[in-house]
C-alpha positions, 0 to 999 in steps of 0.5 A: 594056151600062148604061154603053155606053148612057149613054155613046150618050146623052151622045154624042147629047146632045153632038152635039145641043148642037153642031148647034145655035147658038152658044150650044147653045140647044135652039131651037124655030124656029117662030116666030109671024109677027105679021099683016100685015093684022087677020085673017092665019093663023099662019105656022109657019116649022117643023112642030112635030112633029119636036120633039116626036119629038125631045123624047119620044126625049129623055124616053124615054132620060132615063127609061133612064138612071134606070132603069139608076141605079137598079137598078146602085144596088140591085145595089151597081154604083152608078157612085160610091161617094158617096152625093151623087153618086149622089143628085144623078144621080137628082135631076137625071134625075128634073127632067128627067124632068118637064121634058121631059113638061111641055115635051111637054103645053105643045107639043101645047097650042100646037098645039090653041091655033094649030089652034083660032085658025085655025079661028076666024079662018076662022070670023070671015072667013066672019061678017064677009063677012055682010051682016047687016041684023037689028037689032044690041042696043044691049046686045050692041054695049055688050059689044063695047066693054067686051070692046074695053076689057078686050083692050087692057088685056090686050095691054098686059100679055101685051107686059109679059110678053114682053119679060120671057119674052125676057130670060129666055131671053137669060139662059138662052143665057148659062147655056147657054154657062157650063155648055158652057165647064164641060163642056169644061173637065171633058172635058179633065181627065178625059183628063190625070187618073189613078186615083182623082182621075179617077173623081171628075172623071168623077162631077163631067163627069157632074152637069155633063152632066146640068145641061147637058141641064137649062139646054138644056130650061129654054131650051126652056121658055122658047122656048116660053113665048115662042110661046104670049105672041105666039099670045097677042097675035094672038089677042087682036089678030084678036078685039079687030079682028074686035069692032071691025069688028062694032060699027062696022058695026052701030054706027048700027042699035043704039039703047038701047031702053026694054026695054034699060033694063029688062033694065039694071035687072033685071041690077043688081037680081039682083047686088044681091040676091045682095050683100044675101044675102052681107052678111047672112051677114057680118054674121052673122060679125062679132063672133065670136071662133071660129076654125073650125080652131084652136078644135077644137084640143086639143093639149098646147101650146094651154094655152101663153102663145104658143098663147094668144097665136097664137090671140088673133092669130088670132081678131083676124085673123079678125075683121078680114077679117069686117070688111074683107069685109062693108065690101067688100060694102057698097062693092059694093052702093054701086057698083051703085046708082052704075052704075043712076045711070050707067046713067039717066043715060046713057038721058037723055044718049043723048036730049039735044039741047042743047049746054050740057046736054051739057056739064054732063053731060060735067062730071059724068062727069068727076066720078064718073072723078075719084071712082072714080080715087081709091078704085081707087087705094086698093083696089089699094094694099089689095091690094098689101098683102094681097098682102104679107101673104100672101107672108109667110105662104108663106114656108117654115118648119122644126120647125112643130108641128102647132098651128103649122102649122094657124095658118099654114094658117088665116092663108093661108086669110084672105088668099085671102079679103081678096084675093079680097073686094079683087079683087071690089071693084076689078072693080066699080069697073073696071066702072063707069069701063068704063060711064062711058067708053062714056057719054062715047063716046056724047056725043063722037059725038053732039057732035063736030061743032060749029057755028061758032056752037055752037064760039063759044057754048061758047068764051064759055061756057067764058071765063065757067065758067073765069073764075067758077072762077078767081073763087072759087078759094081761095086760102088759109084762116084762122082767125077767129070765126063767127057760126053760129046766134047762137053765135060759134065758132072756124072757118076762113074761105076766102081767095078770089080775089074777096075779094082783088080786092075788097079791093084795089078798095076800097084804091084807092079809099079810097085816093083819096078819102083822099088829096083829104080830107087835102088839102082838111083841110090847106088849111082848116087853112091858110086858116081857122085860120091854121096854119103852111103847113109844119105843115100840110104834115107834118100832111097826111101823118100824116093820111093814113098814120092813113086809110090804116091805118083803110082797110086794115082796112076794107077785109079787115073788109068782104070777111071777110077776118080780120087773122090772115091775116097769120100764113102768114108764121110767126115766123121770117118775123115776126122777120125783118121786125120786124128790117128794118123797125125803121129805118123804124119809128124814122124814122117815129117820128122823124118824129112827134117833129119834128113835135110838137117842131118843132126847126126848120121848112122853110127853116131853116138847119141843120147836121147830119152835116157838111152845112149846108143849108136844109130844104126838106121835112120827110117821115115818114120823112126831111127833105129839105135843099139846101146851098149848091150846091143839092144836095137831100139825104135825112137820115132823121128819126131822125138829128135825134133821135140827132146834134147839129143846129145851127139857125141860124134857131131862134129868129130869122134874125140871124146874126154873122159875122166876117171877118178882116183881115191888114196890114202892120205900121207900117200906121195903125191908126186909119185902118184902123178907120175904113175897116173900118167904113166898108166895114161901113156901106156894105153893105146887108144890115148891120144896124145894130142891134146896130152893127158891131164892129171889134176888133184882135185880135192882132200876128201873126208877119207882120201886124197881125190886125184883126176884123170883126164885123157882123149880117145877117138871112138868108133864103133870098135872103141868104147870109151867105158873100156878104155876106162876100164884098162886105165883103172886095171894099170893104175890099180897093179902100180899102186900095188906095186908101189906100195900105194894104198887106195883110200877106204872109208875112216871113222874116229870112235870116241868114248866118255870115260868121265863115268864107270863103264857098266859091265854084266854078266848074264846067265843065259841058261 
């Protein structure tokens, strides 16, 4: 009779899997319709009674079912012979069991919450189409606002959590299907097997039937987790409206009153008193080294280095949540006194009519958020890591002994009172960044609508707090000594935009003025004391290099800027410019030493580098010379200090030069004498002193080699190349003249005629 009425219950499990979808998913099809406008009611798609009809039918068969395992299993007709079947059966009916009387409380539960709703959504219509001309508390409308804020803080995570309730609920359809697929699997086996293999997989169909029903109930669960979060949302919804519609229509009727303000006070003054009575107790707790229930302890294993140990961990751990707590207390009690601030401030803002007060006032609310930002931030890190340590602490463990379960019971017990000291302190803080943004409300509705003048004045006054808060924006610090009290100590002075500014004005400046004193010292050198043109040129500029180096200096001495600001570059960045600036330090220096030494001067002829030039300029870093076809070049300084340099106009501007002359032997020498240095004294720019000199130098292969050898004076009208060119154009017309021929190249051909010369005749066609 037992077992035909487990087989009906497998069977009407079966079939309720089947009638359902796809998936087997038990579903609960009641659906909560979001509301089309702020007020609507819940609209149930099914009467959740039939379910639980079906779900008590359920809990009463699954109750039989344990029923009958139980008594077969005392009368030895146990449905297997393995104790693990038959403890894995009892288990699973007993989960069941609760699952289906906890499934059943939480279904009735959403009907009151639904009934209830309803009821207040009637309720709240009925109020709302009051036409209530009593005077609104300021107060009163205050609450609303902060209730406002705390409902949509709760609608954003109650929307968290519904998004993770249905993906839990995907998972648990995929759960549903892997465990029907099983149960198909085990039915088709235990048709095909036989003897004793077929009990073992009728024992195996029967755990997998089991946790079937299971997942379908856990799906069940989750469905209906699912309602409640969306009742959840509506709720909250339909209130967070209704508050909304109540403070906007009795907005403009609520005014803060003195009375207010007293009832304000007294508030403030009741929580501070109570946090005065809390800290006086910590204090007193701070300093001792008992722990309640550890220190009556007197078991054996206390006298242990690990039990001293365990309770020298414990009484420190103890000592530090005194100590976490009576900290908390006193940031609670600072917090309080910062709300009475907010609160007298908000009474004297509520009354300001000027603009630019408000504006100031807008500033120093955002100064307290910004402040109270920054430590919620670090009371909710404190918390996440007290709640850190106590998920450690929770974390099973096996073989404790009776002292060691008494530690972990004690170390629980401190973290619920650090979370608990924390959380008090974050909703404090939370409060008064509430009050702060209600404040700020009160001013935008007071202020939003701006003049064109009011929108031009704030405009400029904006311009102005922006650029005076650009002015003094820091830039950087450095290290320097400051003078505080007649004593110089090491400090860090503020590298701000201003000086920056300032500093590069006084460079310009200076710069300026530098530039007009080292021309007017170059023409006095000039004029009065007669100095080289050229020189004074180069000094000029070595002055101004030495001023603008003494104006630098000036200039960060004056702003207080001190030198080792210029240490941010760091010794990579240090070496790294010494290395490209060595060229340039070696040619200024060059520079220096041509200037000292004066191995040549502008206009002087020089070659270097394979480049033959005058010098037009010589600069710091580089002298400037043009060849002969007036090409300028830039030779670095330091060239002339490290290259051999020809200076053809040292010492003086005489210069020899030579030009060569080839005629044919059997030419009279004599005469050719004569005419060279006829062509040499007919020239202008020769100099007669010393007189030129015609040698005859050699016989060459084809001619007679003669040489002439004059000096000129060069300057930079004369180019010797020219001179040269005029010597050879005379010296050619009277050769000419002469009947003088100039040599050209001979050559002797001789033939071998000891044998017949071989002559053809070829046909080219």
């Amino acid at each position: 009779m037992n077992r035909l009425r487990l087989w009906i219950a497998i069977a009407s499990v079966l079939t309720l899997l089947l009638s359902h979808s796809e998936a087997g998913a038990v579903s609960l099809n009641f659906n909560a319709k979001q509301p089309s406008k702020a007020l609507d009611a819940v609209d149930l798609s099914a009467d959740p009674a039939e379910l639980i009809v079906d779900i008590e039918k359920r809990l009463a068969d699954t109750r039989a079912e344990l029923a009958d395992e139980q008594a077969n299993a005392q009368a030895g007709k146990a449905h297997t012979d393995a104790p693990e079947g038959l403890f894995h059966r009892n288990l699973f009916l007993q989960i069941l069991i609760h699952a289906y009387e906890v499934q059943l409380e939480r279904i009735r539960d959403l009907q009151d919450q639904q009934k209830q709703f309803v009821r207040w959504q009637n309720d709240s219509n009925a109020q709302a189409n009051k036409d209530n001309q009593t005077p609104f508390s300021f107060l009163f409308e205050d609450d609303l606002r902060e209730t406002l804020a705390i409902q949509a803080k709760r609608l954003d995570r109650f929307g968290g959590m519904l998004i993770s309730i249905e993906q839990e609920a995907a998972r648990r359809i995929s759960v549903m299907k892997e465990s029907a697929t099983k149960l198909r699997q085990l039915n088709e086996e235990l048709e095909s097997s036989q003897g004793d293999n077929k009990a073992l997989i009728s024992e195996k169909r029967t755990i997998a039937l089991l946790k079937n029903r299971l997942d379908a109930i856990r799906l069940l669960a989750a469905q209906i987790e699912s309602q409640r979060i969306k009742l959840a949302i509506q709720q909250i919804t339909s209130k967070r409206d209704f508050a909304e519609t109540q403070r906007t229509k009795f907005r403009a009727r609520s005014q803060l009153t003195e009375q207010d303000m007293e009832t304000v006070r007294s508030n403030i003054q009741a929580e501070q008193k109570n946090l005065v009575t809390e800290l006086e107790k910590s204090a007193a707790e701070i300093g001792t080294d008992k722990v309640p229930t550890i220190s009556k302890h007197n078991s054996v294993n206390s006298q242990t280095q690990a039990a001293i140990h365990s309770i020298h961990l414990l009484q420190q751990n103890h000592k530090e949540t005194s100590e976490l707590k009576f900290q908390g207390l006193q940031s609670m009690l600072e917090f309080l006194q910062l709300r009475q601030m907010i609160w007298e401030f908000r009474w004297s803002s509520l009354r300001e009519v000027e603009r630019e007060n408000a504006r100031k006032a807008y500033e120093q609310i955002a100064q307290w958020q910004k402040n109270l930002e920054v430590v919620r931030d670090y009371v909710k890190q404190m918390r996440f890591l007290a709640l850190d340590n106590a998920t450690d602490h929770l974390k099973p463990s096996i073989n404790l002994t009776s002292f060691e379960a008494l530690q972990t019971q004690e170390l629980q017990n401190l973290d619920v009172d650090r979370i608990y000291i924390l959380s008090r302190l974050l909703a404090v803080l939370e409060s008064n960044e509430h009050l702060l943004l209600r404040t700020k409300q009160d001013l935008d509705e007071r202020f939003q609508i701006k003049s064109r003048s009011e929108r031009w004045s704030e405009l400029v006054l904006s311009i102005n707090e922006t650029a005076s808060a650009l002015w003094e924006y820091e830039l950087f610090t450095a290290e320097d000594n400051i003078e505080v009290d007649g004593k110089k100590i090491t400090g860090k002075r503020s590298i701000t935009v201003d000086k920056v500014v300032t500093a590069l004005l006084i460079l310009i400046v200076g710069y300026w003025i530098a530039v007009k004193l080292a021309v007017s010292i170059e023409k006095l050198s000039v004029n009065r004391f007669a100095m080289d043109a050229s020189l004074a040129r180069i000094a000029k500029r070595w002055i101004l290099f030495v001023e603008l180096i003494i104006l630098g200096t000036m200039s960060l001495m004056l702003v207080h800027i001190p030198l080792t600001v210029f240490a941010f570059m760091g010794g990579a960045m240090a070496i790294g410019a010494g290395f490209g600036m060595q060229n340039l330090l070696k040619n200024l220096i060059s520079g220096l030493m041509l200037l000292l030494e004066r191995p040549f001067r502008p206009g002087d002829l020089v070659e270097v580098g394979g480049i033959r030039g005058r010098i037009t300029d010589i600069g710091m870093r580089s002298s400037h010379i043009r060849d002969g076809n007036g090409i300028e070049t830039l030779i670095p300084n330091s060239t002339f200090i490290e290259e051999k340099v020809t200076n053809w106009t040292l010492s003086n501007q005489s210069v020899r030069i030579a030009v060569k002359i080839g005629v044919a032997y059997g030419s009279p020498v004599q005469e050719v004498t004569d005419i060279l240095r006829e062509a040499a004294e007919r020239h202008g720019l020769i100099e007669d002193k010393p007189p030129p000199q015609i040698l005859f130098e050699d016989f060459g292969s084809d001619a007679l080699i003669f040489g002439l050898y004059v000096w000129l004076e060069l300057s930079p009208e004369v180019d010797w190349r020219v001179v040269a060119s005029d010597l050879r154009y005379i010296i050619n017309k009277k050769f000419a003249a002469r009947g003088i021929s100039m040599a050209f190249p001979q050559r002797d051909v001789h033939l071998d005629i000891n044998q017949p010369i071989d002559i053809r005749v070829l046909n080219n066609t």
